[in-house]
N, C-alpha and C positions, 0 to 999 in steps of 0.2 A: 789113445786117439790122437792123432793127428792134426792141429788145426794150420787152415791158410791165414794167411794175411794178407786180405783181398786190396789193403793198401801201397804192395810191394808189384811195383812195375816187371811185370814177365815178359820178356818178350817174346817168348817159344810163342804166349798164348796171340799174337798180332803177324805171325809170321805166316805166309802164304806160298804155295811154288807157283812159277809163271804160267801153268796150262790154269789154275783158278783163275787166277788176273784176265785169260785170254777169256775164258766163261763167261767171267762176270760182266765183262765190258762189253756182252752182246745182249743184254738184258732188255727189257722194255725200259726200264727206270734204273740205265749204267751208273757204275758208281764214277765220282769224280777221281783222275787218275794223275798224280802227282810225281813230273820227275824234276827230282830237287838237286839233280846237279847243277853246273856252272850252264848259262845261256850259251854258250860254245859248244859243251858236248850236245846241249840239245839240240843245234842246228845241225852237228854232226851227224847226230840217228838218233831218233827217239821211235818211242809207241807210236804210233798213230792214234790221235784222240787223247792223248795226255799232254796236259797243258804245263807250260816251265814256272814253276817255281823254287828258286834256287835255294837250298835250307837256311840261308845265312839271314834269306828274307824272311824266311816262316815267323819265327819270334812276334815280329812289331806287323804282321800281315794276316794273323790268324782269323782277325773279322772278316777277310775277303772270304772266309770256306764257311758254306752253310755247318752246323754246328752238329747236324741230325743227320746228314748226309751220309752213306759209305764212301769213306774215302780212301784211295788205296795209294803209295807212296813206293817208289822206286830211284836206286842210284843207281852207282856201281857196284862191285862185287864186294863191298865192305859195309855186309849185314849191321855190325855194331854201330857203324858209324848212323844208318840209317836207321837205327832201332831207337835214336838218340830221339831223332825228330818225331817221331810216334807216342813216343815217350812224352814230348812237349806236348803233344795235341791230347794223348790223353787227359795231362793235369790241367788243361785250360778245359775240360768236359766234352770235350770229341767222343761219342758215342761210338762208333764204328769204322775205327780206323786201323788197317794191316798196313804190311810190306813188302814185298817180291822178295821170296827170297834168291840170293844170287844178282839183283838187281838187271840192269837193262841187257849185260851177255845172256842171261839167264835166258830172259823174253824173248829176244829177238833169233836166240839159237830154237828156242821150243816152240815160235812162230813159224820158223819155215822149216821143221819138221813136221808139223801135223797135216794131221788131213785133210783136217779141218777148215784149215783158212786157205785164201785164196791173195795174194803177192800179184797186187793187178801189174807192177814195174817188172815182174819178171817173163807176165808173159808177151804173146807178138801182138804189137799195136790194132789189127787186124780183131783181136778176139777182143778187144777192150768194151766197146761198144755192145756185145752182146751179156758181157760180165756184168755192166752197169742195169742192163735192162731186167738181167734176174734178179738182181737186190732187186729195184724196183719195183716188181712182180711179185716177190716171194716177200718182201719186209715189209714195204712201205705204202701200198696200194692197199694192200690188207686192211691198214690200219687208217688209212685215210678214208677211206668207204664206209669201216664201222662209224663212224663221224658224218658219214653222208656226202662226201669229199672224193674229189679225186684227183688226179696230172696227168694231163699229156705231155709227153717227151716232141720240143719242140724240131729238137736237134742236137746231135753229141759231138763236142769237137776236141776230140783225146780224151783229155780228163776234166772238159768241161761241158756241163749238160745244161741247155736252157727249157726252162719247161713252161707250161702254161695251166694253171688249177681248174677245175671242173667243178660243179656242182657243191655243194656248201663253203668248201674251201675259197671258192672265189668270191670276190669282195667282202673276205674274211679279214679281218683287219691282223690277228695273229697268225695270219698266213705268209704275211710278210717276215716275219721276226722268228716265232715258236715253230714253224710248220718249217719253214726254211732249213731251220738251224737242224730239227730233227730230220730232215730229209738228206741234210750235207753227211751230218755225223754218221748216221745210218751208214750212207754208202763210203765214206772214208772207212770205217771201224771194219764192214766187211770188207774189202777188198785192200786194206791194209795201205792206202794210198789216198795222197789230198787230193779232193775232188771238189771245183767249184759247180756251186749248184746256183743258177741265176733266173730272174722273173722273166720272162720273154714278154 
């Protein structure tokens, strides 16, 4: 018989390939997405919707990451290296945390081959505005209505949309902050592009 020894860090078992990472980050409840290179490569090219923190901080920063959270962590193409900082968040009690494997080439190469997603910079300015309004239609109105809520799109100026709340959502006090913040990410995460989303 065979036994594991559930105290020896694996990291096959925290390893993910980028088409999961791209899944998971369209979720109702996305997981938090970590790329821990240097703040330079991250102004360079990142994910979209993944926030910089750089691995050197992780160590003495770990209270900023909810503890219960999915958290998913990406570099470069040097798995080990990133397998280290997984590796740290599991022994401080991180419940749910992988890696991309192949890190941010991986991503960004298996992001604009799919089918799936839609590369708002790539397409013509002209179509921009009708890409933003089907998020809207298809994500986010959905779910603002289940809530008794709704927006009108005030006006869209490139990638920036002003909008004005309807029915519960308005003089919602977390419509400012919660409702905001889920309405920006939404259409960033689909359309793979910063979008500022503003109160009219």
């Amino acid at each position: 018989m065979k036994f594991t020894n559930n105290n020896v860090f694996d990291a096959a078992r925290h390893e993910i390939e980028a088409s999961k990472c791209l899944i998971e980050r369209k979720k109702n409840m996305p997981p938090i997405i970590l790329d821990i290179r240097s703040q330079d490569d991250y102004k360079n090219d990142h994910l979209i919707g993944a926030y910089s923190f750089p691995d050197e901080h992780l160590k003495n920063n770990l209270t900023q990451i909810p503890p219960y959270a999915q958290v998913i962590l990406y570099a470069d193409e040097d798995d080990a290296k990133t397998s280290e900082s997984v590796k740290l968040m599991v022994e401080n009690k991180f419940t749910d945390v992988s890696y991309v494997k192949g890190g941010i080439k991986s991503i960004l190469k298996t992001l604009r081959e799919s089918k799936d997603e839609i590369i708002l910079s790539e397409l013509p300015e002209d179509q921009w505005e009708g890409k933003i309004e089907g998020v809207l239609n298809d994500k986010i109105r959905p779910t603002l209505a289940a809530d008794g809520g709704g927006l009108q799109v005030v006006k869209i100026e490139k990638d920036k949309v002003h909008i004005h709340y309807e029915g519960a959502c308005r003089g919602c006090a977390s419509a400012a902050t919660g409702t905001l913040n889920f309405i920006r990410n939404t259409l960033c995460t689909s359309l793979n592009h910063e979008i500022d989303v503003v109160m009219a």
